[in-house]
C-alpha positions as CSV (number, residue, x, y, z in Angstrom):
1,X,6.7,8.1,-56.9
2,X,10.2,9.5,-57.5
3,X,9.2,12.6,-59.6
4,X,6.4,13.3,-56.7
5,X,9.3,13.0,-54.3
6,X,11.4,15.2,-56.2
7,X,8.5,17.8,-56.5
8,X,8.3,18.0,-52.6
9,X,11.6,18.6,-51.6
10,X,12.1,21.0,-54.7
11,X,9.0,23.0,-52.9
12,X,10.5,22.5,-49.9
13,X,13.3,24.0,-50.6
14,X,11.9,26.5,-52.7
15,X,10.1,27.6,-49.0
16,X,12.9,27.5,-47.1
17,X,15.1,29.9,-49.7
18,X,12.1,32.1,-49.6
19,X,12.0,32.6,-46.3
20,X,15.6,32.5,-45.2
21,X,16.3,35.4,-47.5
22,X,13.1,37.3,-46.9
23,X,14.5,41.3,-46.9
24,X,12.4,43.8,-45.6
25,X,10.6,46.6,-47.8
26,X,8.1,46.4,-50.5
27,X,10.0,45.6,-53.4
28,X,12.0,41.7,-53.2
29,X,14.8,41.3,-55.3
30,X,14.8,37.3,-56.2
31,X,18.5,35.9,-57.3
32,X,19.3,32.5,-58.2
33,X,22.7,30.9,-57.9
34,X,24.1,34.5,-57.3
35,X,22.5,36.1,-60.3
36,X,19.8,38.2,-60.1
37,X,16.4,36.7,-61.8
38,X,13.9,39.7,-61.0
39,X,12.1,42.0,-58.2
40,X,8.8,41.0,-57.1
41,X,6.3,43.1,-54.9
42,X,4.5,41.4,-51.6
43,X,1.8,40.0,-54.0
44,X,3.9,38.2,-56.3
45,X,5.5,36.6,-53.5
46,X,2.4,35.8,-51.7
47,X,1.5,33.9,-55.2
48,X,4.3,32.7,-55.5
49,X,4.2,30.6,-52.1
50,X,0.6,29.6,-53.0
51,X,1.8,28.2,-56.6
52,X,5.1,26.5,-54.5
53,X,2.1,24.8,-51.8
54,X,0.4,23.6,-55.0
55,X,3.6,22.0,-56.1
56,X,4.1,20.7,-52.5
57,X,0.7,19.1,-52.8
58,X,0.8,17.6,-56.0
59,X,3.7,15.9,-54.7
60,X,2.2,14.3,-51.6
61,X,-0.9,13.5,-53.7
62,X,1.6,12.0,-56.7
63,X,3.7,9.8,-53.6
64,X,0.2,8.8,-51.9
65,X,-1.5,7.7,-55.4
66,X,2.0,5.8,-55.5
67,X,1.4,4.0,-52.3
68,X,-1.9,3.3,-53.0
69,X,-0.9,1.3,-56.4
70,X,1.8,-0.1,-54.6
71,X,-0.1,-1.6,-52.1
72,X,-3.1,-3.0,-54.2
73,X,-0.4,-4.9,-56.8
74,X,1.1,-6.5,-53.4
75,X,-2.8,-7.4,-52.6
76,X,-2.9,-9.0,-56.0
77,X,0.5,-10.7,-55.8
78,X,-0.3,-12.3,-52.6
79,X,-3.8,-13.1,-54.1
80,X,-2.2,-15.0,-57.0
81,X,0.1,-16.9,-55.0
82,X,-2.5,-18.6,-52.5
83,X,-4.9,-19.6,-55.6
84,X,-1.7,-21.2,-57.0
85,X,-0.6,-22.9,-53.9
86,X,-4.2,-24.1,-53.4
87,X,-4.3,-25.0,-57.1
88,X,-1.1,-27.0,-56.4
89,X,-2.8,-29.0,-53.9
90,X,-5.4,-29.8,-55.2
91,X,-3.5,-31.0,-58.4
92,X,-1.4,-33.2,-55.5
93,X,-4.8,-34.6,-54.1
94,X,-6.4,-35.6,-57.2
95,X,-3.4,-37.4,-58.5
96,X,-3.3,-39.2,-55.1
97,X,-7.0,-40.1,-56.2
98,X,-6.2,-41.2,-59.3
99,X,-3.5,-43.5,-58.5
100,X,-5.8,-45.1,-55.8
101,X,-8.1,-45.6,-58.0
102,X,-6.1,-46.9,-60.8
103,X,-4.4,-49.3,-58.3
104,X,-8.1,-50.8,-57.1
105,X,-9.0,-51.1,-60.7
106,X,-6.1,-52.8,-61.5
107,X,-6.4,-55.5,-58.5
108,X,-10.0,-55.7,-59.6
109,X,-8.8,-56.6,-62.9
110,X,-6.2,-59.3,-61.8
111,X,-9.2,-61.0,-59.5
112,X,-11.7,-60.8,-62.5
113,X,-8.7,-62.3,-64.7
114,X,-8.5,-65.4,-62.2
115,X,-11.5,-66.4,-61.4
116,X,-12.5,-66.3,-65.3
117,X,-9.6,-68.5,-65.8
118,X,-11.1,-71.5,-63.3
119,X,-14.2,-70.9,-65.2
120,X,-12.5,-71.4,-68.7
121,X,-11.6,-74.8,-67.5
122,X,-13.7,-77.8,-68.8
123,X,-14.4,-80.2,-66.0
124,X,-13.8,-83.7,-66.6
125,X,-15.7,-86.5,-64.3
């Protein structure tokens, strides 16, 4: 996302250099910090803005491509989290349930325990 970024306002200022020091004849003479690079005929500069739109492009398509991955790990994040949180719960419920359970088989137990012990009992007449 950042090197996209960089790309567009690179282009962008590539654009506005171009045009704020456009001169007037055939031949252009391009400088760059105050030193002059080269001359360049109306074609070359007519290139030369398509090849600086391409680099303006590539930078939107490199920041949108961002976005879009961006987006979709957010999608998944969120995702993720809900399953847990259900997952959570429903850890929460069937330990409730097991407990319950546990507790009735216990009582059961304890009941089982004292009636067997009146039937242990010899009766004497």
């Amino acid at each position: 996302m950042i090197v996209g970024l960089v790309l567009i306002v690179l282009s962008v200022a590539a654009a506005v250099a171009a045009v704020a020091f456009n001169g007037a004849g055939s031949g252009h003479e391009i400088t760059a910090f105050g030193q002059h690079v080269t001359n360049a005929n109306d074609m070359q500069i007519f290139l030369g803005g398509i090849v600086v739109a391409l680099v303006f492009c590539l930078g939107l398509w490199m920041v949108a491509v961002a976005g879009r991955r961006r987006r979709a790990a957010r999608a998944d994040y969120r995702t993720a989290r809900r399953e847990a949180a259900d997952a959570s719960r429903e850890r929460d419920r069937l330990a409730e349930q097991l407990s319950t359970q546990q507790e009735i088989t216990q009582r059961e137990q304890q009941d089982t325990t004292v009636i067997g012990r009146h039937h242990d009992r010899e009766v004497r007449s």
